[in-house]
C-alpha positions in Angstrom: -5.1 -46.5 5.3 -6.7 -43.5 6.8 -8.2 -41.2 4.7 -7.1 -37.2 4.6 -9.1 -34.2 6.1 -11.4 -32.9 3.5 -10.0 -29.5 4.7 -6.3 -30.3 4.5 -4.3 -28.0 2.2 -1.3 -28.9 0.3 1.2 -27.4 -1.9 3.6 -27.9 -4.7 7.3 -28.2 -4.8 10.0 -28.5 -7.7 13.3 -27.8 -8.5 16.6 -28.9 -10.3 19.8 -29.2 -9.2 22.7 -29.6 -11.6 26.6 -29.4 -10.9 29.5 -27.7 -13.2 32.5 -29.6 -13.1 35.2 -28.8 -15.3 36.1 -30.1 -18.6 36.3 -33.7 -18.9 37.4 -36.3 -22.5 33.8 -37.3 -22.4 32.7 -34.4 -25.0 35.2 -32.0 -27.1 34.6 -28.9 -26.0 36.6 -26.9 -23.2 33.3 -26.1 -21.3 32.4 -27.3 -17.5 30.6 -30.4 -18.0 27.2 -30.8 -16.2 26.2 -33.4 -14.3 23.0 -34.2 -11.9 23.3 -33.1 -8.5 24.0 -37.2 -6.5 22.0 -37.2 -2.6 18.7 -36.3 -1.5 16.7 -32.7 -0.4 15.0 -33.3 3.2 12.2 -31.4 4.3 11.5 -31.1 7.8 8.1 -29.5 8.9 8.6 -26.7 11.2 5.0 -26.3 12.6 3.1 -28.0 15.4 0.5 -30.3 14.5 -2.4 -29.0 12.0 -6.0 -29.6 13.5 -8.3 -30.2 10.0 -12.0 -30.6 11.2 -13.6 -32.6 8.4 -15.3 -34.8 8.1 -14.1 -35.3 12.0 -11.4 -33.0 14.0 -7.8 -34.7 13.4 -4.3 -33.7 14.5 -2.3 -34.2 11.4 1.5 -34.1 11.7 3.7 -34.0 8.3 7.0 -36.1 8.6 10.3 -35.9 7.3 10.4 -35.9 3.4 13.4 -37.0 1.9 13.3 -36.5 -1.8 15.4 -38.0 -4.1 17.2 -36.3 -7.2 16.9 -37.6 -11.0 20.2 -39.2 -11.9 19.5 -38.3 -15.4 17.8 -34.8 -14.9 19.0 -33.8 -12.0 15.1 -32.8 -11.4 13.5 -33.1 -7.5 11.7 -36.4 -7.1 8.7 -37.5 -4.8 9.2 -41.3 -3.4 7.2 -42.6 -6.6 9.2 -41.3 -8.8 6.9 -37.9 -10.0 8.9 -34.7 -10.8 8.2 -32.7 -8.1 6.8 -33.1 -4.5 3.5 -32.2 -2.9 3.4 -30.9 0.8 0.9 -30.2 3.6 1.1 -26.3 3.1 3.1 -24.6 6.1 6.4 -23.9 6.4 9.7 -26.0 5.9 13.2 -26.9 6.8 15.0 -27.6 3.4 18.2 -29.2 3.9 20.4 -30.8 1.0 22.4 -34.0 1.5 24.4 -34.2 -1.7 27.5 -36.0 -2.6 30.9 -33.7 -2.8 29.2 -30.2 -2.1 27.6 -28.1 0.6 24.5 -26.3 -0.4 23.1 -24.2 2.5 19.9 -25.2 4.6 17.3 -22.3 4.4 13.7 -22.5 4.9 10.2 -22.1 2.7 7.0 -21.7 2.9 4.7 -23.4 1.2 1.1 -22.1 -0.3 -2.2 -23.7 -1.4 -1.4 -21.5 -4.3 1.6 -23.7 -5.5 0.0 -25.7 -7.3 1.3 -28.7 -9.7 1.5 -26.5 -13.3 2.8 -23.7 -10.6 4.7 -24.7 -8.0 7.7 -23.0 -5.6 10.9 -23.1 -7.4 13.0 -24.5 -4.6 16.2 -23.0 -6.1 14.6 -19.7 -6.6 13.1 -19.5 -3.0 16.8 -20.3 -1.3 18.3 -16.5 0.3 20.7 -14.9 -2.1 24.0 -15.4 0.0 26.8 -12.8 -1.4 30.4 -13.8 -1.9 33.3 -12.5 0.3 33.7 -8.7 -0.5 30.2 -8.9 -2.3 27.8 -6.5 -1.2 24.1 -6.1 -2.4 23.7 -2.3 -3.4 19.9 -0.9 -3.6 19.0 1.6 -6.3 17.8 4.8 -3.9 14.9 6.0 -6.2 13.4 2.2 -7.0 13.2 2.4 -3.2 11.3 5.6 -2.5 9.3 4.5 -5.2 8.3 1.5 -4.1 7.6 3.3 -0.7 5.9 6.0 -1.8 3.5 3.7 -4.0 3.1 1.4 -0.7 1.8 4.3 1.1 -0.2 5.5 -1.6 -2.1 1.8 -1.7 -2.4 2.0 1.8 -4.6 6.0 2.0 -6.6 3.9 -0.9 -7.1 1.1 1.4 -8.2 3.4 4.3 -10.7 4.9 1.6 -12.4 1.8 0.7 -12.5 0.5 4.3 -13.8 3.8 5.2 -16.8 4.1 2.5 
């Protein structure tokens, strides 16, 4: 087996899917029951090929990863059965093939800086998607705020470059 590129980055990935179904005789309450999402996430690399130069220059080309899901967690699994997956870092096609529901496809990116104790939260990095009627509604002073602070580190940028 080939060995990687000295220089090759990678990135961590985890996440959890669960389902809410409702109330079933298999416990006493009158609450949705919860059960592990059934079906597999795929990740399909978006780049072109990544040249890593050490020890030697090699094209390196990530394939299809189709991770499997805990059927007693419900937790994202990597092919030998570790919680989690670790990716070349670059950017992703995440698409979710799970029994009996439709989860949208969206896309990540993923960082040398997710690393295994911090990795992307795959259910936290998919696009909020509103309801019908829904609308998102932005407070108008947390935005000048923010834009007034983003100018403000950017003249203290300018500064520092400058001295």
């Amino acid at each position: 087996m080939p060995v990687a590129p000295s220089d090759l980055v990678y990135g961590y990935v985890r996440g959890r899917y669960i389902l809410a179904v409702g109330d079933t005789v298999s416990d006493f309450d009158r609450l949705p029951d919860i059960r592990p999402a059934v079906g597999t996430v795929r990740f399909r690399w978006l780049g072109s090929a990544l040249v890593a130069t050490q020890p030697i220059p090699t094209a390196v080309v990530p394939l299809i990863v189709d991770a499997s899901i805990d059927p007693l967690t419900g937790d994202l699994l990597d092919e030998a059965g570790g919680v989690g997956v670790c990716f070349v870092a670059g950017r992703y096609e995440v698409t979710f093939r799970f029994v009996g529901v439709t989860v949208p496809s969206f896309q990540i990116e993923v960082f040398n800086t997710h690393t295994e104790r911090a990795p992307l939260d795959l259910p936290g990095a998919a696009p909020l998607t509103p309801a019908p009627g829904e609308r998102f509604v932005v407070n108008e002073q947390v935005y000048r705020d923010t834009l007034a602070a983003v100018l403000k580190a950017q003249v203290v940028a300018r500064r520092r470059s400058a001295d």
